[in-house]
C-alpha positions in Angstrom: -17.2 61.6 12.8 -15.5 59.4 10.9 -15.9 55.6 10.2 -12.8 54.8 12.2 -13.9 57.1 15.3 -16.9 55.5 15.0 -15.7 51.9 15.2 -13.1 53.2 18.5 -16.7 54.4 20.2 -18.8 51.4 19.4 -16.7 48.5 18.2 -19.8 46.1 18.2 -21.6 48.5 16.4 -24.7 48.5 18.1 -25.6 51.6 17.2 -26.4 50.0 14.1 -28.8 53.3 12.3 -25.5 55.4 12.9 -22.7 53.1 12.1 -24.8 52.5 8.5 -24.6 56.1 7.9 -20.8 56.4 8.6 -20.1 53.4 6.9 -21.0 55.0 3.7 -20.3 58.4 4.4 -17.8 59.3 1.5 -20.8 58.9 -1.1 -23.0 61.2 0.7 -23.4 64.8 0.7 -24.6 65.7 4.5 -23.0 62.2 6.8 -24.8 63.9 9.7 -26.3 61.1 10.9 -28.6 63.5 13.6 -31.6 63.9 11.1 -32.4 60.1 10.7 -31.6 59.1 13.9 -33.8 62.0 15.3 -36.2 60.6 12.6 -36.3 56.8 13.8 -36.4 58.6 17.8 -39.9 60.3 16.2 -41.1 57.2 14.4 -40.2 55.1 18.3 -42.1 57.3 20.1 -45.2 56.8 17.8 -44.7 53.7 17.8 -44.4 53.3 21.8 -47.9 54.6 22.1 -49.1 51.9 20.2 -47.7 49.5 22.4 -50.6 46.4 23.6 -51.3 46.1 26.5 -51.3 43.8 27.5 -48.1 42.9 26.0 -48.3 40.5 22.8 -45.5 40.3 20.4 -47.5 39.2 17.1 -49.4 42.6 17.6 -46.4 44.9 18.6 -45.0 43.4 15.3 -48.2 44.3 13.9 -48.0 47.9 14.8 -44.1 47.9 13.6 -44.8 46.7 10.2 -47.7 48.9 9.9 -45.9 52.3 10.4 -42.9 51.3 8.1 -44.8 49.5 5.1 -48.6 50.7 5.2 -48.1 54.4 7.2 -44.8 55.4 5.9 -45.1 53.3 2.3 -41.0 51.8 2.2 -40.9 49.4 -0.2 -37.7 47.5 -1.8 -37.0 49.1 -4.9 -37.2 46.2 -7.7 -37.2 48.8 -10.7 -33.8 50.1 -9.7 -32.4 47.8 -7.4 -28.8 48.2 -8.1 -29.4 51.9 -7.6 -26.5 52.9 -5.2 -29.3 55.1 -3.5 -30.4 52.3 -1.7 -28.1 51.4 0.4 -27.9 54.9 1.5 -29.8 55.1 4.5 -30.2 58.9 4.4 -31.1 58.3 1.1 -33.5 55.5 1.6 -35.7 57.0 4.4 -36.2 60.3 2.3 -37.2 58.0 -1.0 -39.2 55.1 1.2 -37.0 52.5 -0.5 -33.6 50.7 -0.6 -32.3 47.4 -0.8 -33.3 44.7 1.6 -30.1 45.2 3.8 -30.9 49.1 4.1 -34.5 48.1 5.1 -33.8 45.6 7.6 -31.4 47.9 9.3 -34.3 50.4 9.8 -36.7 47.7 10.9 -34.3 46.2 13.4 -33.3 49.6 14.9 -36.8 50.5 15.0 -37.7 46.7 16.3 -34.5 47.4 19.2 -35.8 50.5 20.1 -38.9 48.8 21.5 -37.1 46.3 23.5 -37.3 43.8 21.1 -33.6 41.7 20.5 -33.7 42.1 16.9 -31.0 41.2 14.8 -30.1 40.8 11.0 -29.9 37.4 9.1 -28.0 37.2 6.1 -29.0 34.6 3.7 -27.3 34.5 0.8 -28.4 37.1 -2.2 -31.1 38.3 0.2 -30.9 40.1 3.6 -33.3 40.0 6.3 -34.2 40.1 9.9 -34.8 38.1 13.1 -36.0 38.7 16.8 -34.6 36.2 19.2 -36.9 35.5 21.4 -37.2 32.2 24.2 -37.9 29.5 22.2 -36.2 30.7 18.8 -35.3 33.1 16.2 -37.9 34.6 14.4 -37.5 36.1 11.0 -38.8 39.0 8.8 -38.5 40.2 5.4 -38.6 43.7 5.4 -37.8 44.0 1.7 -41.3 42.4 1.6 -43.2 44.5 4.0 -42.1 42.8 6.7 -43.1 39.2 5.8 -43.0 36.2 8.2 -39.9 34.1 7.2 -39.4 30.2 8.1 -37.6 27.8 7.1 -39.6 26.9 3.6 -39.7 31.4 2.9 -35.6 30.9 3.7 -35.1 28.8 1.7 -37.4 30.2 -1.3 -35.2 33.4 -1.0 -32.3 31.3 -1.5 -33.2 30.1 -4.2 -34.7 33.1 -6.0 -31.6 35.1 -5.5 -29.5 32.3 -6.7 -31.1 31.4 -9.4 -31.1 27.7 -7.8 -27.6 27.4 -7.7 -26.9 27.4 -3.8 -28.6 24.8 -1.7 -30.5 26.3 1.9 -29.3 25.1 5.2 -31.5 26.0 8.1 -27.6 27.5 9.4 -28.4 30.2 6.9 -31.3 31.6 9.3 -28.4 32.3 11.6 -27.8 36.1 13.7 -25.1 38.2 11.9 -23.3 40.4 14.1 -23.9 44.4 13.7 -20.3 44.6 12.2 -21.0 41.8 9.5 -24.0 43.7 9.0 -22.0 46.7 8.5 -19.5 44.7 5.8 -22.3 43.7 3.6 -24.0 46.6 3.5 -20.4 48.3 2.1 -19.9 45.3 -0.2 -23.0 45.8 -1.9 -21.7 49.1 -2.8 -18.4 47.9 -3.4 -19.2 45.5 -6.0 -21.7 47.6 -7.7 -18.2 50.6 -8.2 -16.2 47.8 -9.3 -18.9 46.6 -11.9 -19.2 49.9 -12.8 -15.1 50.7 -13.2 -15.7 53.4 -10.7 -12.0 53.1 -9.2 -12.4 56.1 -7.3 -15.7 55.6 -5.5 -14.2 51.1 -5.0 -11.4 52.9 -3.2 -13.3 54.3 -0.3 -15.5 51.3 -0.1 -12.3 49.1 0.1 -10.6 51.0 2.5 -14.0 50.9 4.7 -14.4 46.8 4.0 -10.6 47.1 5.7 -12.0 49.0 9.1 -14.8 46.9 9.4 -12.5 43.4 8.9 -8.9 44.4 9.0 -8.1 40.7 9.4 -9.6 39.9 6.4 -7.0 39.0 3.2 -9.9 39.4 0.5 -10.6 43.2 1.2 -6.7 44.2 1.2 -6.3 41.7 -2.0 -9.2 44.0 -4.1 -7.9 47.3 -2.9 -4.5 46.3 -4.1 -6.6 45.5 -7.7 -8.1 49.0 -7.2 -4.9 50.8 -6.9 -3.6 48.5 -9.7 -6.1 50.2 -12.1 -5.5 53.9 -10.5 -2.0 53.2 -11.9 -0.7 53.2 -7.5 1.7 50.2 -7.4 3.4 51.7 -3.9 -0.3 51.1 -2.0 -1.4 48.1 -4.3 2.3 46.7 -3.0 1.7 47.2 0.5 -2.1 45.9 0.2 -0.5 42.8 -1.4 2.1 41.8 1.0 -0.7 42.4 3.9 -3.7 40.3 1.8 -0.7 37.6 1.9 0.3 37.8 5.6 -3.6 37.0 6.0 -4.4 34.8 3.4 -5.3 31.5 5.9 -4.3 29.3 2.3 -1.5 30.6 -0.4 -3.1 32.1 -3.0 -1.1 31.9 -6.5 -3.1 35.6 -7.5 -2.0 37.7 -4.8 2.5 36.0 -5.0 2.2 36.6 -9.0 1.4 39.8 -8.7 3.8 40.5 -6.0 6.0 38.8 -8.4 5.6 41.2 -11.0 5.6 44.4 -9.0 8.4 43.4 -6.9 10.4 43.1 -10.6 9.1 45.9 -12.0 9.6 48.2 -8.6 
C-alpha cells in the first residue's frame, strides 16, 4: 500500500504505527508494515495482563514504561542521532532506538492500545507525548525512558534543543494531530537529504510532505528547489506556480524564480 492509499483509508491517521511506516516507505527495503504491527499486537497483549486492578493510571504507566525502556531496552540514540535509521520505525524496533518522534509513536500506539487517549506533543526541537485525561494533558518523554514532563521539563527541552533561542509557552504542551505527527516525522528526514545534497532521496520526502499537507506552499516551494538541482525545470515550474497559488503572503523567492524560468522556458 502506498502512502496515498493509505491517507484515502485513514485520512486522520489514526493508525498512527502503520501510517509511520508508509510515510517513509521509499527508504526502506520490506514497507510491510505486518511485522511491527504484529509486533506492538504481542507487546499489547503482554502488556494487558499486566493491567492493575484495580485500575490506576500511574501504575498502568508504570507497567508501559517498564516493557519499552527496562524490558525491551529502547533508548534515543544520542551517539547517532541524525542517523536516518531512526526515524525508521521498522528500523527502530529492530535496533531499540530512534529519534524521539519514532519513540513517542511506539509509546503512544502502545499507550492507545490499552485504552489510554494518548497523543503526541510537539515542542519545538524535541518530540514527545501526552495522555488526555479529565482534568488535563499529561506528558511523557519517551526519548528519555518515558519521563514525566510538566510545564518546567517543557520548557527545559525547549531550551536544550534551542540552544536558548526560542522562548516556552505552556501552548507548546499542546496535542498534534496524527497527520502533523506524520509531517514531522517526514521532515526530519527531509532536512537531514537536503543537508546531505541527497536530491534523490529529498524528492520522495517532498512529494510525501505534499500528501500529508497538500495545502501547504512551503513543501511545493522546496520540491520545486529539489527539481531545480536535479536539473527538472518542467516539475520545479509546476511546484512553483502551485507554492504561489498557496502562499497566504507573496513571497519575492518563489515570483523570482518563476521569473527566471518563465524567461528561460
Amino acid at each position: 500500500m502506498s502512502l496515498l492509499e493509505y491517507l484515502r483509508l485513514d485520512p486522520q491517521c489514526r493508525n498512527l504505527a502503520e501510517g509511520a511506516i508508509h510515510a517513509v516507505a521509499p527508504a526502506l527495503e520490506d514497507p510491510d508494515p505486518a511485522p511491527v504491527i504484529m509486533q506492538l499486537n504481542d507487546w499489547a497483549f503482554t502488556l494487558a495482563g499486566r493491567m492493575p486492578l484495580p485500575w490506576n493510571t500511574h501504575q498502568a504507566l508504570e507497567a508501559l514504561n517498564h516493557l519499552l525502556f527496562v524490558e525491551l531496552g529502547f533508548e534515543g540514540d544520542r551517539e547517532t542521532y541524525d542517523d536516518p535509521l531512526n526515524a525508521l520505525l521498522p528500523a527502530v524496533v529492530t535496533r531499540r532506538k530512534g529519534l524521539p518522534i519514532a519513540l513517542s509513536i511506539l509509546w503512544i500506539d502502545l499507550a492507545r492500545r490499552l485504552g489510554f487517549d494518548a497523543v503526541g506533543v510537539g515542542l519545538p526541537g524535541h518530540f514527545i507525548a501526552g495522555l488526555r485525561t479529565e482534568h488535563a494533558l499529561l506528558c511523557f518523554d519517551p526519548f528519555n525512558h518515558g519521563r514525566a514532563v510538566g510545564e518546567e521539563g517543557g520548557a527545559a527541552l525547549v531550551k536544550a534543543a534551542s540552544a536558548g533561542r526560542i522562548a516556552f509557552h505552556r501552548d507548546m504542551l499542546s496535542p498534534a494531530t496524527d497527520r502533523q505527527i506524520l509531517v514531522r516525522l517526514v521532515r526530519n528526514l527531509h532536512l537531514r537529504f537536503m543537508h546531505a545534497e541527497d536530491w534523490e532521496e529529498a524528492l520522495w520526502t517532498a512529494t510525501h510532505l505534499i500528501l500529508l499537507n497538500p495545502g501547504d506552499s512551503r513543501s511545493h516551494k522546496e520540491r520545486a528547489f529539489v527539481h531545480l538541482q536535479r536539473d527538472e525545470p518542467g516539475p520545479a515550474l509546476r511546484d512553483l506556480r502551485e507554492a504561489l497559488r498557496l502562499s497566504p503572503d507573496p513571497d519575492p523567492e518563489i515570483q523570482a524564480w518563476l521569473q527566471q524560468l518563465e524567461a528561460s522556458g
